[in-house]
Every structure is written in C-alpha cells, then in structure tokens.
N, C-alpha and C positions, 0 to 999 in steps of 0.2 A: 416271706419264705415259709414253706410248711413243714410240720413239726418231722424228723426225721424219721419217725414211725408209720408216715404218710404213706400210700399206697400211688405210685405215680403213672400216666400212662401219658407220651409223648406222640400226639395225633397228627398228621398230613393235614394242612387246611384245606378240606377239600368236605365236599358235602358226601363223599361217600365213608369220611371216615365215622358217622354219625351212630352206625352201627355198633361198632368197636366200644366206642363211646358208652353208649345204651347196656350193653351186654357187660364191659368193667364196671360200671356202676350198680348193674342189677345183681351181678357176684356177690358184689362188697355189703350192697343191703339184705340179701336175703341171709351170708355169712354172721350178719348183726341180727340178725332176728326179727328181721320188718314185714309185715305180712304181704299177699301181694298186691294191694289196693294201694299201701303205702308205695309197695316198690315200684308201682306202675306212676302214681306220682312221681317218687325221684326219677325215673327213667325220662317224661316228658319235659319236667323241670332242666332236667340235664341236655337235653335234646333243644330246648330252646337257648338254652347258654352257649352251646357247644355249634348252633346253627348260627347263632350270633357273632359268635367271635370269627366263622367261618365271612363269614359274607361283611361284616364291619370292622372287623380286627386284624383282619388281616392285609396290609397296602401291600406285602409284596408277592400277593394272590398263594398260589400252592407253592410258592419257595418258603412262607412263612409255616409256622406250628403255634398246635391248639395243645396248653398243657391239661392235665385233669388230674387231679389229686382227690383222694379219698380218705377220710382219717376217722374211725369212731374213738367218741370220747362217751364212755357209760351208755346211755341208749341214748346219746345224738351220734348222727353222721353228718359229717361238715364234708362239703364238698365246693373244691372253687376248679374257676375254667380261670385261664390268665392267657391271652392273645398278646398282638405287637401292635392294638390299634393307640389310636387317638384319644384322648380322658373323654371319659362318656358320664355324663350327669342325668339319672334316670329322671324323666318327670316323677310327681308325684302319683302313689298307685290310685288309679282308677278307673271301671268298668270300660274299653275303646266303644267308641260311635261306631256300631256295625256300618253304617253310611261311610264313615272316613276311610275305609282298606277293604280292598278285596283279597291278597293272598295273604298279605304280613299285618303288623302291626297287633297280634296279641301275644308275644314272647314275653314278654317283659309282665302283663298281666297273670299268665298262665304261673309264672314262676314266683311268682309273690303268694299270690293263690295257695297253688299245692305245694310249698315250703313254709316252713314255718318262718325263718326268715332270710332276707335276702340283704346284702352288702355290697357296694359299688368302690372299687380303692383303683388305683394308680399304681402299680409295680414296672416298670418299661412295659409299660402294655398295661389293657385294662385287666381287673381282678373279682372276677365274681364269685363271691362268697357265700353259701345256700348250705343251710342249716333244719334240718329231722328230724325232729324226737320220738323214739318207736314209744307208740302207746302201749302199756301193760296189758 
C-alpha cells in the first residue's frame, strides 16, 4: 500500500485509458521539477506498465482497474501500476532479439532503461514499482 501522501489515479483497463495515465504522471513530474527529456522518459516508462497491466493484468478484460500512484520523495518520484493479474516474474534485463517480436516484447526493457529502477511485487495483483531521481 502506498504512503497516504500518495497521489492516486483509478484507470478503466482498457487501452484508451493510456492517455489519462501519461498526462497524471507528466503533471506530477514536471510539478517535481523533472526536465522534459526526463519527463518524456517517465511518461513512456509509465505507458509501458500501464499497457501491461492492461493487456496481462487484467483477466476480467474492462470490468477490471489499472491503479497508478505517484508519490515524490526529495528529488525521486516513485511511481507504481498495481493490476488484478497473475504473479509475473520478469526475466532478467536484457537488450530483446529484434528477430523474436514484431509489435510487443520491449516494455519491460524500455522501462528498466529509462527508470532508474524498476521492482516486480505481488499485492492481489502485480505491483510495479519504478523509481526517478531528477538530476540537478
């Protein structure tokens, strides 16, 4: 559960709420003082967590909800997605074989990448946890 100072936004599972998604998180970073290279980072990072939990997290399709919390702590911003999927154990991070996917298969790169770090947990649903520190 996140910390009560938390900034919360309760999404439709659906791929149109992706948007919503993008634009509360790009608030809350430019609000903290993230330039926008960084905030275009959080924005995609968040876009691949929040397309994730759409499309894998969710078994009971658009009856289900995509949580998203926002919370800065000094110049980091923590930001977790929490779905109603199934426990998801990432592989370990490393570059995808353009050969192996054509549409999907670089979320989970993208977001390790342009976050500084990323956390995989279990709360009734998965919980992913993706962590910012604005540079000086």
């Amino acid at each position: 559960m996140e910390a009560p100072d938390a900034s919360r936004l309760l999404l439709p599972s659906r791929v149109s709420a992706l948007a919503e998604a993008r634009h509360f998180v790009d608030r809350h970073a430019a609000q903290a003082g993230f330039s926008p290279l960084a905030r275009d980072e959080i924005s995609l990072a968040v876009t691949e967590a929040v397309s994730n939990a759409v499309r894998y997290g969710s078994p009971a399709g658009e009856a289900d909800t995509v949580e998203l919390c926002v919370k800065q702590e000094g110049p980091r911003l923590i930001i977790t997605v929490r779905d109603h999927g199934p426990p998801f154990q990432p592989p370990p991070p490393s570059l995808p074989d353009p050969a192996a996917f054509a549409e999907h298969g670089r979320g989970l790169y993208l977001m390790q990448q342009l976050m500084d770090e990323v956390r995989f947990s279990r709360d009734d649903g998965t919980v992913v946890r993706m962590t910012k520190a604005r540079q000086p």
